[in-house]
matplotlib code that plots the C-alpha trace (Angstrom):
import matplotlib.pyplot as plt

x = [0.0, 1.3, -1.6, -1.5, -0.1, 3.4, 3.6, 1.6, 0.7, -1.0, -3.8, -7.5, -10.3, -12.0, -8.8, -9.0, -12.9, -12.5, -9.3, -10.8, -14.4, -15.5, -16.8, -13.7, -14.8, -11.8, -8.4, -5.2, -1.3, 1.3, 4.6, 5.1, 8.3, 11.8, 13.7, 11.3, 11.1, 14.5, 14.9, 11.6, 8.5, 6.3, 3.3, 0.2, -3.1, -6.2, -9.4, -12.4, -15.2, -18.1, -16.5, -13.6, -10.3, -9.9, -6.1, -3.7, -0.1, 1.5, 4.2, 5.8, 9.1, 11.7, 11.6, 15.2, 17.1, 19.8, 17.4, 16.1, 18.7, 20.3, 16.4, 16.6, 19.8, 18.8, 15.2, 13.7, 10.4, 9.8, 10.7, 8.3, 5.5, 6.2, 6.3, 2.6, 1.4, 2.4, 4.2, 2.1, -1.2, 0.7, 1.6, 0.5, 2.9, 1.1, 1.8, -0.1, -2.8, -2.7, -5.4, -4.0, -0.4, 1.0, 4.9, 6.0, 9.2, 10.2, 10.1, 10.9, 7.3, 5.4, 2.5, 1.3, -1.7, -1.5, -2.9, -1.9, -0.9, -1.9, -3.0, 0.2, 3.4, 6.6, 9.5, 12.6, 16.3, 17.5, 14.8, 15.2, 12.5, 11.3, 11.9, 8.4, 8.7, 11.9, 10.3, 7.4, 9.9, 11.7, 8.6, 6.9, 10.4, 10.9, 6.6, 7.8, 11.2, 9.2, 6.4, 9.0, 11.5, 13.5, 10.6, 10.6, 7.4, 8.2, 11.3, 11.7, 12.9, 16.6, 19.4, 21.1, 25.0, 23.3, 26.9, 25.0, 24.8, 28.5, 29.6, 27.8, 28.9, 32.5, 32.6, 30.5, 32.5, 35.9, 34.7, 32.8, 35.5, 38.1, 35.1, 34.3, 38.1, 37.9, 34.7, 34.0, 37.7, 36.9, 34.7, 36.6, 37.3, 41.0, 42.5, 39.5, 40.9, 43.6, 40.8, 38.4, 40.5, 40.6, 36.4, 36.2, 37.9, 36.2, 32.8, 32.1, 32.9, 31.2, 27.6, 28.1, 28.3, 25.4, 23.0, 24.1, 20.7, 18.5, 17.5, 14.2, 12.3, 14.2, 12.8, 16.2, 16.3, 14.6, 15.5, 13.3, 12.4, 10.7, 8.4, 5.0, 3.7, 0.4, -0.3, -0.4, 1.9, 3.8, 3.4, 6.8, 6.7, 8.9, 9.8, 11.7, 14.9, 13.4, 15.3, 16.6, 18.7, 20.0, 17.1, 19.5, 20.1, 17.3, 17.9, 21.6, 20.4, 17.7, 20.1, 23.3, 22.0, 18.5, 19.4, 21.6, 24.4, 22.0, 18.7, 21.2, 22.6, 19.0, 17.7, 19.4, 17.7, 19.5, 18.1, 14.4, 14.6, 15.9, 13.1, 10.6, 11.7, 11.5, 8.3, 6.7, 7.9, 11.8, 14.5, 17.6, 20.4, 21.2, 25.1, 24.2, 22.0, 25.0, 27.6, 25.7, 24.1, 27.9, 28.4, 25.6, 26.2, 30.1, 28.3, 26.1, 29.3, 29.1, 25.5, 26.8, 29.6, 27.6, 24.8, 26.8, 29.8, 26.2, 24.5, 24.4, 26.7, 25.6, 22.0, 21.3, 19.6, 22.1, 24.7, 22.5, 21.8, 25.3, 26.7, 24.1, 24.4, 27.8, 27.8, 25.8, 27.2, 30.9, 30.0, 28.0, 30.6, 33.3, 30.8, 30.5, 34.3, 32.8, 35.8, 38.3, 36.0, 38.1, 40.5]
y = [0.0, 3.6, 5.3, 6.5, 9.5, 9.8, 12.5, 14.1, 16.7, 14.4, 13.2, 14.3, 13.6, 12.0, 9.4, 8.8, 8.0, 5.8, 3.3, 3.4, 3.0, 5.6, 9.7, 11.6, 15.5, 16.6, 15.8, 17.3, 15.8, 16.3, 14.9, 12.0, 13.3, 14.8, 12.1, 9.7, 8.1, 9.8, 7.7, 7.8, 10.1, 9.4, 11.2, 11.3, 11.8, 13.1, 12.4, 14.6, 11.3, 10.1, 6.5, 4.5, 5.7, 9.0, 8.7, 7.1, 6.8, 7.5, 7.0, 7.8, 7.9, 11.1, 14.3, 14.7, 13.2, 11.5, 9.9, 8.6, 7.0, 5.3, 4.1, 2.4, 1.4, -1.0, -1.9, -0.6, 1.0, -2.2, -4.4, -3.1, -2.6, -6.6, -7.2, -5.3, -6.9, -10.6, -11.5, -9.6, -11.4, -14.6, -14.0, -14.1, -11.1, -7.8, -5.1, -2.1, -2.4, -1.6, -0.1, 0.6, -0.2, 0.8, 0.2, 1.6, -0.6, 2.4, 5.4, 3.8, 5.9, 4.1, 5.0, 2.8, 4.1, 2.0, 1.3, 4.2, 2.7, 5.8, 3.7, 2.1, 3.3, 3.7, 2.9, 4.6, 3.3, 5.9, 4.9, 1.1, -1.1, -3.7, -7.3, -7.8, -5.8, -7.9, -10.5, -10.3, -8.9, -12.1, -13.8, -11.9, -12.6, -16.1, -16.3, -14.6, -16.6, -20.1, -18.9, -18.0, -20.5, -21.7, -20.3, -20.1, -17.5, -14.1, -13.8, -10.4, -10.6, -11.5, -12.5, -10.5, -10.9, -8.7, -6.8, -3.9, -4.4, -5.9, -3.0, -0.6, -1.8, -1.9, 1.5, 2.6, 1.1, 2.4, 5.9, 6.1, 4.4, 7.7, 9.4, 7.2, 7.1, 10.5, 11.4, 8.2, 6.9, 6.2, 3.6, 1.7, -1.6, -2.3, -3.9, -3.0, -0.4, -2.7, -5.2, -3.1, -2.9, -6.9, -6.6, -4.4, -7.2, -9.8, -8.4, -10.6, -13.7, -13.0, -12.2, -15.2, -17.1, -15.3, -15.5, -19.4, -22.3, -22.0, -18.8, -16.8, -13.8, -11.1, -7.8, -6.1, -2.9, -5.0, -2.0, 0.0, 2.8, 0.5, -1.4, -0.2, -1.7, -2.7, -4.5, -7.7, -7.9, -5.7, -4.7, -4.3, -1.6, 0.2, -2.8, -1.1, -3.4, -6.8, -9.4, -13.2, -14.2, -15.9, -16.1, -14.4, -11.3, -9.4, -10.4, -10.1, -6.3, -6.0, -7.4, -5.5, -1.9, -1.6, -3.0, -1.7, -4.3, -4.8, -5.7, -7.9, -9.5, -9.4, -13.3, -15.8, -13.9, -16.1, -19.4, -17.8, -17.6, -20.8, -22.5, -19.8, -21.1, -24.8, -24.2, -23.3, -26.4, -25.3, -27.8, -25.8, -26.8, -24.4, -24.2, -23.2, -20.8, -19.4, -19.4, -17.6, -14.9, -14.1, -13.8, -11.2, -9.4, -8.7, -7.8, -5.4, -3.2, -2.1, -0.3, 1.3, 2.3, 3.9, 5.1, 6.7, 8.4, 9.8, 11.6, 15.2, 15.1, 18.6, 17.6, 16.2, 13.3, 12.5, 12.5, 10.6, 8.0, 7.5, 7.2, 4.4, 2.5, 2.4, 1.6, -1.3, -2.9, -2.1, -4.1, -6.5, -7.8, -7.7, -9.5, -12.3, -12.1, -11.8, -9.6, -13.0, -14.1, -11.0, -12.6]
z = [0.0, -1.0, -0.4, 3.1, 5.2, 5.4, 7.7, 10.6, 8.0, 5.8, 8.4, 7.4, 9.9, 6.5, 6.2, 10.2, 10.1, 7.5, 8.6, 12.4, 11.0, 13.4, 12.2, 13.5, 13.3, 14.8, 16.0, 17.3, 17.0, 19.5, 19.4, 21.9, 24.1, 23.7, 23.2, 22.2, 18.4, 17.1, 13.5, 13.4, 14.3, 16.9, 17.7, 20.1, 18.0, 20.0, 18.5, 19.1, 18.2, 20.0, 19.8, 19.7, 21.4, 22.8, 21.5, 19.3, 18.8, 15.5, 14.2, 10.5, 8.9, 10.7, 8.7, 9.2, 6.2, 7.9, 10.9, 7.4, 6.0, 9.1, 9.9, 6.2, 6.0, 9.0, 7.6, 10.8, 9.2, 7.1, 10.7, 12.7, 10.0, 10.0, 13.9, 14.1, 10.9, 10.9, 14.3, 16.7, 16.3, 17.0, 20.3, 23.7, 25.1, 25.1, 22.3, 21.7, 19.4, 15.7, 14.1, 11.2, 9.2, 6.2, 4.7, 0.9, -0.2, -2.5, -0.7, 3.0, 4.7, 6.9, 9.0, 11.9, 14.3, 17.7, 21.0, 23.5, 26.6, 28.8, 31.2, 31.7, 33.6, 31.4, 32.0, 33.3, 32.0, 34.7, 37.9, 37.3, 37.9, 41.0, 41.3, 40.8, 37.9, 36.6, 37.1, 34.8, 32.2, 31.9, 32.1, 28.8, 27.5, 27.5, 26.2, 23.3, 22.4, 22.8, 21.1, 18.2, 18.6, 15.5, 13.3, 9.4, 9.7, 9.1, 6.0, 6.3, 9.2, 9.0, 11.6, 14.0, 11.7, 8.4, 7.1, 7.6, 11.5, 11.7, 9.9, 12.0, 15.5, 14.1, 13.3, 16.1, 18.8, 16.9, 16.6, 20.3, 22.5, 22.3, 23.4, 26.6, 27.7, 27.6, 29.4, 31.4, 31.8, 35.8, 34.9, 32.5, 34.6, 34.7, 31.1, 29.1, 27.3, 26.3, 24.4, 22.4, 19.5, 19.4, 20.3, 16.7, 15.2, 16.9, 16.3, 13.0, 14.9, 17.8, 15.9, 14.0, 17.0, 18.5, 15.4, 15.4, 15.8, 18.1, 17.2, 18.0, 17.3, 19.3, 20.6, 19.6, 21.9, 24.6, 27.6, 30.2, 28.2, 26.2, 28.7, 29.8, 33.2, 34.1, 37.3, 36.9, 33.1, 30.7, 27.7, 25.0, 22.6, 19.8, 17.8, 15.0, 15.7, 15.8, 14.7, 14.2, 17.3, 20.1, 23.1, 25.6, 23.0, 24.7, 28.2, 28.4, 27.2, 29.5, 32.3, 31.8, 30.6, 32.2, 35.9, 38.3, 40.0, 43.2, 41.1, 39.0, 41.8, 43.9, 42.1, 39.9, 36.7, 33.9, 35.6, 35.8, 32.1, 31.6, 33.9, 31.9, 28.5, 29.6, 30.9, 27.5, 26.1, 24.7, 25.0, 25.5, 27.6, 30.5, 30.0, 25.9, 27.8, 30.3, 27.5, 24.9, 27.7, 28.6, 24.7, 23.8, 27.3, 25.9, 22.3, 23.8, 25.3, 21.8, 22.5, 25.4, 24.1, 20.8, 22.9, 25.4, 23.2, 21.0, 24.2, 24.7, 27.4, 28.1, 29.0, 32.5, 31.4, 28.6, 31.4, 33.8, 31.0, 29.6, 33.1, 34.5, 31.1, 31.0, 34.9, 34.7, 31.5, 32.9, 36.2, 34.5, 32.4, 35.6, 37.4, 34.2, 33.4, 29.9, 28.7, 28.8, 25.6, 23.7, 21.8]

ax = plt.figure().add_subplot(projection="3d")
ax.plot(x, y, z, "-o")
ax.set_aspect("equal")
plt.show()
């Protein structure tokens, strides 16, 4: 379908009433949050109609070129137009709702109206989250690697290893490590520096490994920011970097970037998942389990290295953010003596 809005601008009360099957007379756009959607667009729509929802969230291609082209050179609109499409109404684990979708393989624009969760509290990367609340993460995680495990649904989604994202996290982690010596150097644990040029190198290797059988459907930027609680479950959202990959790709960034070293150290989290996973039916060994966690948990000091170097260190929050992440990654990987996998 090419026929859709591809920006905020392009939204008629006409086009609304008729994909939500509802007479819209009026409605009002608002973008979501500073910080919030930045390769892509993301918007909360506020509909003046006697039925239906009182909002929606919406969310097109970014209006700034080069958000653009780092969004397609990943495949991120076309990834989650598929998630909300095709893998969503599979599953068990809560997403928003979509109400309508829409993906143009020439131009890249997308348009997807979903479920606002306003009901829901978001989550903080920065406040951390309870053991309850950990808890019921790992649980909706290992629901949706079973549910997904070793499936041949869904082709366009593709593995974790594409050159794209090996190339990427080379160059990322080259060109952000001077950066996080320089600003962060006092929590660099003792002999990292010495390794990340052999982690650049190694990074091919190490996503081959990681993208190796069993695979699943992965979340692929499974962290706080992105969870919505509800009492008694959560639901995931922002699903732009879904992927192919090992089952501990989302927890080992969930565990190491999202939770601080007491929640980590507060329950056996990796054995949780394990029983989780086992409990919906997967047989998977525990030590695979262990060994390929500590993999992806020395991968993902490539995010926190990118992420971190990228933040306006200038902004309080950037600071706040690129300090905890790079605490809790740091200690996580001291705690795993993940760093003796570098080569």
């Amino acid at each position: 379908m090419t026929d859709f809005p591809h920006s905020p601008s392009d939204l008629t009360s006409a086009w609304l009433s008729d994909v939500l099957r509802i007479p819209v007379e009026d409605f009002s756009v608002e973008p979501l949050g500073e910080g919030v959607g930045i390769l892509g667009l993301v918007t909360r729509i506020t509909l003046n109609a006697n039925q239906g929802p009182k909002t929606l969230i919406g969310k097109f291609q970014s209006p700034v070129e080069g958000n653009r082209d780092i969004a397609n050179l990943y495949n991120m609109y076309e990834r989650e137009y598929v998630f909300y499409t095709e893998i969503a109404p599979t599953l068990s684990v809560r997403s928003p709702q979509c109400h309508f979708s829409a993906y143009d393989p020439n131009t890249h624009a997308f348009c997807l109206l979903l479920e606002d969760l306003n009901d829901y509290r978001v989550g903080d990367q920065l406040s951390g989250c309870s053991v309850e609340e950990c808890e019921s993460i790992i649980r909706a995680l290992a629901a949706l690697h079973a549910a997904t495990w070793m499936t041949e649904d869904f082709k366009q989604i593709g593995r974790h290893n594409s050159e794209n994202q090996v190339a990427g996290m080379q160059a990322g982690l080259a060109a952000g490590w001077p950066k996080i010596e320089a600003e962060f150097n006092a929590l660099v644990p003792e002999g990292c520096a010495e390794k990340i040029p052999q982690l650049v190198n190694q990074i091919p290797s190490l996503l081959d490994q990681i993208t190796q059988d069993p695979i699943c459907i992965s979340h692929g930027d499974l962290r706080l920011d992105n969870i919505f609680f509800a009492d008694d479950h959560v639901a995931l959202v922002d699903f732009q970097a879904v992927c192919r990959s090992a089952p501990e790709h989302d927890l080992a960034y969930f565990l190491t970037q999202s939770l601080s070293q007491s929640m980590r150290q507060n329950r056996d989290w990796l054995h949780l998942y394990h029983e989780e996973l086992v409990r919906h039916g997967v047989d998977y060994p525990f030590d695979a389990c262990q060994h390929r966690f500590k993999q992806c948990a020395l991968y993902f000091l490539c995010y926190a290295v990118v992420i971190a170097s990228a933040l306006d260190l200038a902004n309080e929050r950037g600071q706040r953010l690129a300090t905890t992440i790079l605490t809790n990654s740091f200690t996580a990987l001291v705690e795993l003596d993940a760093l003796a996998l570098i080569e």
